[in-house]
C-alpha positions in Angstrom: -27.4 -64.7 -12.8 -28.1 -60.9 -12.5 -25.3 -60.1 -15.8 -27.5 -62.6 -18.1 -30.4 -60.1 -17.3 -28.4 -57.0 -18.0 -28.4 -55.4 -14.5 -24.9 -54.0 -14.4 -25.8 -51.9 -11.4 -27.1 -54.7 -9.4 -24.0 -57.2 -10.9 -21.3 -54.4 -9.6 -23.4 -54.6 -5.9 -23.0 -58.1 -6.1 -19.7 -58.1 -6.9 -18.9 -55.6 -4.2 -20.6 -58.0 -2.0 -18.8 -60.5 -3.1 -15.0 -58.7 -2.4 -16.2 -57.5 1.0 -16.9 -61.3 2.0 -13.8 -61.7 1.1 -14.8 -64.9 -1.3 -11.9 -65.1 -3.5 -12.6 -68.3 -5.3 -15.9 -65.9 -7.3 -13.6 -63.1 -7.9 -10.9 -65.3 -9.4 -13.1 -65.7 -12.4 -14.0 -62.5 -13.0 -11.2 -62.0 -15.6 -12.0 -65.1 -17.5 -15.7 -66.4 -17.1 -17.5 -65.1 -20.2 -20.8 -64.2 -17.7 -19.2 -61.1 -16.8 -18.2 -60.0 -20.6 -21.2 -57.7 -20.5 -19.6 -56.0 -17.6 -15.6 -55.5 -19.5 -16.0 -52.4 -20.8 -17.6 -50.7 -17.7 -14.8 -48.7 -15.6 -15.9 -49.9 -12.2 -14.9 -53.6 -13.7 -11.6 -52.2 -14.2 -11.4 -51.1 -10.8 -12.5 -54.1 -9.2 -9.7 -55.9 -11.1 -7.4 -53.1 -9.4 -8.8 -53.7 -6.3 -8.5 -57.5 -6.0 -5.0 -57.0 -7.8 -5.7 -58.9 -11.1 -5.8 -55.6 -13.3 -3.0 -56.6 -16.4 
């Protein structure tokens, strides 16, 4: 998976991919699936939380 090789660029356009499909069951488990802890403490996680409403 692109976060286990340290890629947040590329991890945030798959992500982005991901929303735009509109593939909700991957995006579910971006708050709790310890693969994307790498990406936490980037602001564009935050705001893809925001923008598939799961932000606390």
């Amino acid at each position: 998976m692109i976060m286990g090789l340290g890629d947040k660029d590329q991890a945030f356009a798959w992500l982005e991919k991901v929303y735009e499909e509109r593939n909700g069951r991957l995006l579910g488990e971006v708050r709790v699936n310890p693969m994307f802890d790498s990406l936490r403490s980037d602001p564009r996680y935050t705001e893809l939380l925001r923008k598939i409403n799961l932000a606390p």
